[in-house]
Every structure is written in C-alpha cells, then in structure tokens.
C-alpha positions in Angstrom: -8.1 12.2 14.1 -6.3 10.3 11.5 -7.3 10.8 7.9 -9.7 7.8 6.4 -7.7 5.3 4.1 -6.8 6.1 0.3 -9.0 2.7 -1.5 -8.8 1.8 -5.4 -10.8 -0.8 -7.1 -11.2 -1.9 -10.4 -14.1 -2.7 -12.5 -13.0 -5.5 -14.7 -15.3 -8.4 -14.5 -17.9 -6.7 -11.6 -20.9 -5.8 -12.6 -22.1 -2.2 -11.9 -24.1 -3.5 -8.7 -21.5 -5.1 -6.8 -19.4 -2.7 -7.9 -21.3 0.2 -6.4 -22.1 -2.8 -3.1 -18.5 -2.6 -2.2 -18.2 1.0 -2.2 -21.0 1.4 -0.1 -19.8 -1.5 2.4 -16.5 0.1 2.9 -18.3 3.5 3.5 -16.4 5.4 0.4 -18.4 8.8 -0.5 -16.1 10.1 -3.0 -15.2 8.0 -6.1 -12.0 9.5 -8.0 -12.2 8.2 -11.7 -8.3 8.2 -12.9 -8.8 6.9 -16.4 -7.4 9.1 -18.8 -10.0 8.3 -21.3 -13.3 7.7 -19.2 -15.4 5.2 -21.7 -15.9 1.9 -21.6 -17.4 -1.5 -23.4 -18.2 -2.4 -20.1 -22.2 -1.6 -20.0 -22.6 1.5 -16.8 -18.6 2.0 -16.5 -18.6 4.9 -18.9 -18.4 8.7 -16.9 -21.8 9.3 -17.7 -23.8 6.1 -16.7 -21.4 5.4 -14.1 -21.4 9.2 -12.6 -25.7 8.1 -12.5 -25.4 4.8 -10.8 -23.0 6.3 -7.6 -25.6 9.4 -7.4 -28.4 6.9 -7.0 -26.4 5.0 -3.9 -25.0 8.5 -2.4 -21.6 8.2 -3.7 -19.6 10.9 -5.5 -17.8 11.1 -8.5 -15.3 13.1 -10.1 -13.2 12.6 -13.1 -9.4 13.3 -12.8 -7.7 12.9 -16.3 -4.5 14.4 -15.9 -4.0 11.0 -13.1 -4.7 8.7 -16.5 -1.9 6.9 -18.5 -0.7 8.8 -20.6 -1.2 7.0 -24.3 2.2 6.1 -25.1 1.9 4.0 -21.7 -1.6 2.5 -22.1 0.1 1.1 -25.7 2.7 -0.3 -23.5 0.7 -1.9 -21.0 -1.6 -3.5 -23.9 2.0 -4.8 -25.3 2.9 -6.1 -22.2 5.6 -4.1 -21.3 5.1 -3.2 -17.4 8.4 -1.6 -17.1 8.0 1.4 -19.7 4.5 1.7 -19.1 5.5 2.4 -15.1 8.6 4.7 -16.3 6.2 6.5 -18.1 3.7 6.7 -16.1 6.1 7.4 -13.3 7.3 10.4 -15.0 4.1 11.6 -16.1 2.8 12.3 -12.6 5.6 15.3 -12.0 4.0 17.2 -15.3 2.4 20.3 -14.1 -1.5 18.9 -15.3 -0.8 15.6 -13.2 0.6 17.3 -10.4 -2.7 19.8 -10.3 -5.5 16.4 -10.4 -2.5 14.6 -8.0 -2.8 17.4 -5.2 -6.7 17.8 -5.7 -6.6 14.1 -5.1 -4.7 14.3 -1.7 -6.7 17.1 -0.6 -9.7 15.3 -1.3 -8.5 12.0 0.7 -7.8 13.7 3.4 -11.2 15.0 4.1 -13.3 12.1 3.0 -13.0 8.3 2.5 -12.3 8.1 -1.3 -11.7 6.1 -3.9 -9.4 5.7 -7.2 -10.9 4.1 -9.8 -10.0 2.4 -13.3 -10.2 -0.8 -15.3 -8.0 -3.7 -14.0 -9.0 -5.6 -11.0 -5.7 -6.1 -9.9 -4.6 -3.0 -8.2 -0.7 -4.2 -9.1 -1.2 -4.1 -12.6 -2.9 -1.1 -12.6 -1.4 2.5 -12.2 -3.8 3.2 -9.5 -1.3 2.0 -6.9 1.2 4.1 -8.4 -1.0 6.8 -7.8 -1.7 5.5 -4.1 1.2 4.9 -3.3 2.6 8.3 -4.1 -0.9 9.9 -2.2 0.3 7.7 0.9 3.9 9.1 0.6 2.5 12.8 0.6 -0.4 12.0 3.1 1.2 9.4 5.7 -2.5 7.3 4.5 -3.0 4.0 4.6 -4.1 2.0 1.2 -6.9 -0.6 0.9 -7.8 -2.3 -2.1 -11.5 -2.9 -2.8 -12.8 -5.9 -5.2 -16.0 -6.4 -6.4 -17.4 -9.7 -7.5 -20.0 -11.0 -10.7 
C-alpha cells in the first residue's frame, strides 16, 4: 500500500475553524508545526491554543523546530530576498538538529496522513515546500497543498 500524501497549509488569513475544517476534510491526523519560533498575533495559531483546538477535532500535533527558518533567513524573507533566505534555508536542513526533526518527519508521513504547517498561505513562498519537497525525494510521496478560507 502506498504511503498517504505529505500536505502543508498555511494559516495566513484563515481563521482557526476553517483551518482545522480543511484538515479534517482531507483526513490529516498528524499536524507537523515547522515554525522555528511557534507564536503568533494570529488569535489560536500559537503552539499552545493551536495544539487545544486540533485535540478538540482529533487531530495531532507536534512541534518540529529544528525544520524552522533559521533567523538569519526569516530576516531575509521579511527583506524580500527569496534567494538567500532559500540558500539558507537550504543549507540549514543538512545540520545535524534539522536532519534529526527532517527524518522524524519522514517517518512520521509515512505511517500517517500528515501535515506541515507554518504562516504563509502560499506554499511557494513558504519553506514548507522546501521541506516537502525534500520529504518527497527521500519518501517517493506525493505533495498536496491544503488552503483554508475566512
């Protein structure tokens, strides 16, 4: 049987009820929470509230920081500068911490429909696809991209 699809979504602009709708309408159980630095302005996207609101509907969640942007490529992503902030990033993911959350994060997929999580809608501006797309490599998984709306 072929292992269930690797999925990311972002939270920007959803609120946390559609948000947690299209998780449960695309049958994820596991959300994996990539964001280096887990807060947010965004009311119920911090760990904690967020961890509460995905118990409630059935849906796990774990926290993998070492697959966040590392700060000196958050500050280049907020500049604007997509091409260092992918070098970095892109580099990043071979340091030993990464590489320990990156294979929990394969293992994980491969046993149960997950999903990576972070802030930007769009998965291309995001390094959430980096991270797919290297899962995909190492898993031979498909990648779907999840939106939620209002």
């Amino acid at each position: 049987m072929r292992p269930p699809a690797i999925y990311t979504i972002g939270y920007e602009g959803a609120s946390v009820a559609a948000f947690v709708g299209a998780l449960k309408e695309a049958g994820i159980s596991l959300v994996l929470d990539i964001r280096a630095v887990p807060a947010s302005r965004k009311k119920g996207f911090s760990k904690s509230p967020l961890a509460a609101h995905l118990a409630g509907a059935g849906v796990g969640y774990r926290h993998l920081r070492a697959l966040g942007t590392p700060k000196r490529g958050r500050e280049a992503a907020r500049s604007g500068d997509l091409a260092t902030f992918e070098a970095v990033f892109r580099a990043y993911l071979d340091e030993p911490e990464a590489l320990l959350d990156f294979c929990e994060a394969c293992t994980l997929a491969q046993s149960e429909p997950v999903c990576l999580l972070c802030l930007e809608r769009d998965p291309h501006q995001c390094h959430r696809l980096i991270v797919a797309e290297r899962m995909a490599l190492e898993t031979g998984q498909d990648i779907r991209h999840l939106f939620a709306e209002g």
